[in-house]
N, C-alpha and C positions, 0 to 999 in steps of 0.2 A: 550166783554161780556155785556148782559143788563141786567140792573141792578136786574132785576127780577130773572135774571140766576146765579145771584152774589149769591142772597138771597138763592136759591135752593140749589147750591152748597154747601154751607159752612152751611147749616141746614143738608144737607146729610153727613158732614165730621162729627161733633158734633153728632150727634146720632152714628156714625159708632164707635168712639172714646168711647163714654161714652155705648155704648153697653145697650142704654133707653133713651127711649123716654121723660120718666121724668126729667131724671137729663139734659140731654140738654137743656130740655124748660127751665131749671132753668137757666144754665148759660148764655142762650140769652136771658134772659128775657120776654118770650112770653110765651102761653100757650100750653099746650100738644097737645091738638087738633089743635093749628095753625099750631105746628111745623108737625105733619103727614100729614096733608093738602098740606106743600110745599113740604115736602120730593114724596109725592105720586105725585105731580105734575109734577115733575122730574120726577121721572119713569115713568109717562106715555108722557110726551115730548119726553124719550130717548127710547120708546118703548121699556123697559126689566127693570125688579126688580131687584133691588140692594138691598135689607134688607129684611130676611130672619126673618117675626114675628115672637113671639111665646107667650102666656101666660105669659111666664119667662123671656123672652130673645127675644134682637131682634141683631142680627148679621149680616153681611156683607155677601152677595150671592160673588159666583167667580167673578162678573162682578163688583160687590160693590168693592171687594179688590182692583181688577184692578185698579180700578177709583179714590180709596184712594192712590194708588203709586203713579201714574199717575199726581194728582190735587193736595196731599197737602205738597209737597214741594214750591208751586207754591203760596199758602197760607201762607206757613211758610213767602216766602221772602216778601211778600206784607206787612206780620205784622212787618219784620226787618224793612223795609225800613219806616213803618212809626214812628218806636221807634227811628230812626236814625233821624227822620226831629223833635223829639221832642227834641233833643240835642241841636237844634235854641233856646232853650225859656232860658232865666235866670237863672232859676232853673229850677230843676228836676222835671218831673211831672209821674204821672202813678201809677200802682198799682204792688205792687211786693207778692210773694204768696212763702212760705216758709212750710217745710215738719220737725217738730222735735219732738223729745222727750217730754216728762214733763218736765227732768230735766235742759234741754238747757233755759227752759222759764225762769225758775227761777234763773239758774248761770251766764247766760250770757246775755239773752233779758232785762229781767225785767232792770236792774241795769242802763241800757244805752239806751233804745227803746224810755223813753219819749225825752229824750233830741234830739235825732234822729229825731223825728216826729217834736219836734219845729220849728229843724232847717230847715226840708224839709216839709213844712206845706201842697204842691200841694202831697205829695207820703202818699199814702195809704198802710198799712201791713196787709196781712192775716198771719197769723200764726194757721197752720194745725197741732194738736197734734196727733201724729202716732210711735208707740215705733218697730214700726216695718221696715223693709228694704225695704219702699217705693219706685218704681220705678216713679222717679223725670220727667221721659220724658216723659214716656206714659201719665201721669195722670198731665203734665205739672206745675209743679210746676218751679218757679227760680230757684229755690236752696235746697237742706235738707241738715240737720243734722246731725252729727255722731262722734264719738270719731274713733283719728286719726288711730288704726289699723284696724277698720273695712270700712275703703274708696276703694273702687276699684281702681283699677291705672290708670285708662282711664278718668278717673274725674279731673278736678282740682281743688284743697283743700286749702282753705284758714285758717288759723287757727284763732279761733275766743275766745279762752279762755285758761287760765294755764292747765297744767293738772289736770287731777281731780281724787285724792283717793276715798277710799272705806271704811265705817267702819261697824260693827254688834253691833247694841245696844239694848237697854230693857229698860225696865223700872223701876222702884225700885220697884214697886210693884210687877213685875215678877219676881225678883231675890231676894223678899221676899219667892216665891213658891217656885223655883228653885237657885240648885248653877251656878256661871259661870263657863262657858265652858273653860279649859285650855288649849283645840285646837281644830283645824275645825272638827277633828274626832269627836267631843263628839255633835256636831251642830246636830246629827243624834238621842239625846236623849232627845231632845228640840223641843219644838212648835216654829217653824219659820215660816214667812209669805213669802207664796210664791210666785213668779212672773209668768205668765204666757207671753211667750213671743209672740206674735202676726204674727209673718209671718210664723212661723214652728207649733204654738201650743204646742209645748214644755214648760215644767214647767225651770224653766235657775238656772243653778246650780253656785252658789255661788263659785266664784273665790276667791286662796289665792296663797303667794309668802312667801317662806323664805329660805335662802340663794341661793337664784340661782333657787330654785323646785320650777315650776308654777303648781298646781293640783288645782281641783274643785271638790264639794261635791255637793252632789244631798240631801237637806233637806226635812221636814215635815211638816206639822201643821194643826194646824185645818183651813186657811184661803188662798185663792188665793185671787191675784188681777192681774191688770194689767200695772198700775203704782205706781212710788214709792210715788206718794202726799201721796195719801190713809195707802202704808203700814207703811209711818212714823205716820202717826197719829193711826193706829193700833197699833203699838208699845210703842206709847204712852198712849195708853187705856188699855195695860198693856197685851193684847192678846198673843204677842209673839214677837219672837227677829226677827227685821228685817235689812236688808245689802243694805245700801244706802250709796248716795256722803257724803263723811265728810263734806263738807262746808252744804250741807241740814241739817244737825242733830244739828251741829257744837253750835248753838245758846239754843238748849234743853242739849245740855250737859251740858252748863255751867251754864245753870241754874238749876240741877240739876233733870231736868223732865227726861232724858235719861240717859246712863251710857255704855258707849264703854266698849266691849270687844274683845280679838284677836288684837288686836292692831299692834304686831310686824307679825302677818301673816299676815294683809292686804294689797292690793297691791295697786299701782296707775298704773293709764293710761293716753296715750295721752292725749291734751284737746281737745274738742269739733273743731269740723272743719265743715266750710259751702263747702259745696260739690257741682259741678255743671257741665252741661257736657260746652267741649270747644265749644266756638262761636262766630262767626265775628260782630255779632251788639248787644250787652247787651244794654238794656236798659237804658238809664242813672240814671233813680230812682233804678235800682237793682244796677250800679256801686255804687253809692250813697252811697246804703246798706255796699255792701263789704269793701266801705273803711271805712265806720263807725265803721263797725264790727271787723277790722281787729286788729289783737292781735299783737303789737308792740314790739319790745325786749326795755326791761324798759334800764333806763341809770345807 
């Protein structure tokens, strides 16, 4: 293949994938108009269109698909093989791109990320904040994030953090307004902040546990959001009671800006697990990662 046809190709995979024209030129670094210039160059090389434009949307024609089965496996091994010859160098080099939560940033990343970067000074980290059930392959990510019951089982999961509880706190200022709630049933007479879950659009109904009974409540209030950074600091602005990780709140409690309630119905879960599908040449800046990352049974 010359090189020219290298270039066309894998400018036709990247638009087919990202489904825009824009976002491709972004991740190859060129401009929009270069990139439809080669793609249409290709099509008229191969005499037939492969990308079906639109105003909104530009998608893969039958012969696009085709050619997408067909070529980017053949793409995939080209990029193993050369993640495999970067295994020659010293260290680690490359860029690794992770899919999490908010809260994984804060419990797990933040605490351990810079010493990671020290030690591996050639590896670069994106960190994509997405609370939602990103699909890690299509949208090629390394790795995401996710607390251990919600891993699919065709993934392999590395555990990356202790478990992590849940608590409902306020402020004192709001439970100067209001009494506390003396169980999750009374959560339904209270201003609570709620979350809006991003891959269903569902508002996520507050989980509780006591002796053995797992249920969930569907609360109120006057405030959505989308992640928990915002609703801790809303509950601390006195707005309403909102159901975040103990260790996030953990440091306003004791100073007495917060104030836990429900305590003995809150549950725990798994910890946090980096999730990735199986594969014969991981890069050595994402091994890097994982064993950095990796959650050790303490002694």
């Amino acid at each position: 293949m010359r090189r020219d046809e290298f270039t066309e190709m894998r400018a036709f995979l990247e638009v087919a994938k990202e489904r825009s024209f824009t976002r491709a030129a972004a991740k190859l670094g060129v401009t929009r108009s270069a990139l439809s210039h080669t793609v249409r160059a290709l099509e008229e090389r191969l005499g037939i269109r492969l990308l079906s434009r639109t105003t909104r949307d530009v998608a893969p024609t039958a012969a696009g698909e085709r050619l997408v089965e067909s070529v980017q496996p053949h793409f995939e091994s080209i990029a193993a093989g050369i993640n495999a010859i970067s295994a020659l160098r010293d260290k680690p080099s490359g860029h690794v791109r992770i899919v999490c939560p908010d809260d994984a940033v804060e419990l797990v990343f933040r605490p351990r990320l810079s010493a990671f970067l020290r030690d591996f000074p050639d590896v670069t980290v994106e960190l994509i904040i997405d609370n939602g059930f990103t699909n890690i392959v299509e949208r090629q990510f390394d790795a995401g994030v996710r607390l251990g019951e919600a891993i699919a089982r065709d993934m392999v999961a590395v555990r990356i953090g202790p478990d992590v509880s849940y608590s409902v706190v306020g402020s004192p200022e709001y439970f100067e307004r209001r009494s506390p709630p003396t169980n999750p049933q009374e959560l339904t007479e209270h201003d609570c902040i709620n979350l809006r879950l991003p891959t269903s659009g569902t508002l996520y109904s507050w989980e509780f546990e006591r002796d053995g009974h797992e249920f969930s409540v569907r609360v109120e209030g006057p405030l959505t959001l989308s992640n928990i950074g915002p609703a801790i600091d809303s509950a601390l602005d006195g707005i309403g009671l909102a159901y975040a990780p103990t260790d996030r709140v953990r440091p306003y409690v004791e100073t007495g800006q917060l104030r836990r309630v429900l305590s003995d119905w809150c549950p725990t879960f798994q910890g946090y697990h980096l999730y990735y599908p199986s594969r014969r040449n991981p890069s050595p800046a994402f091994t890097a990662f994982v064993e950095a990352f990796r959650q050790r049974p303490r002694k």
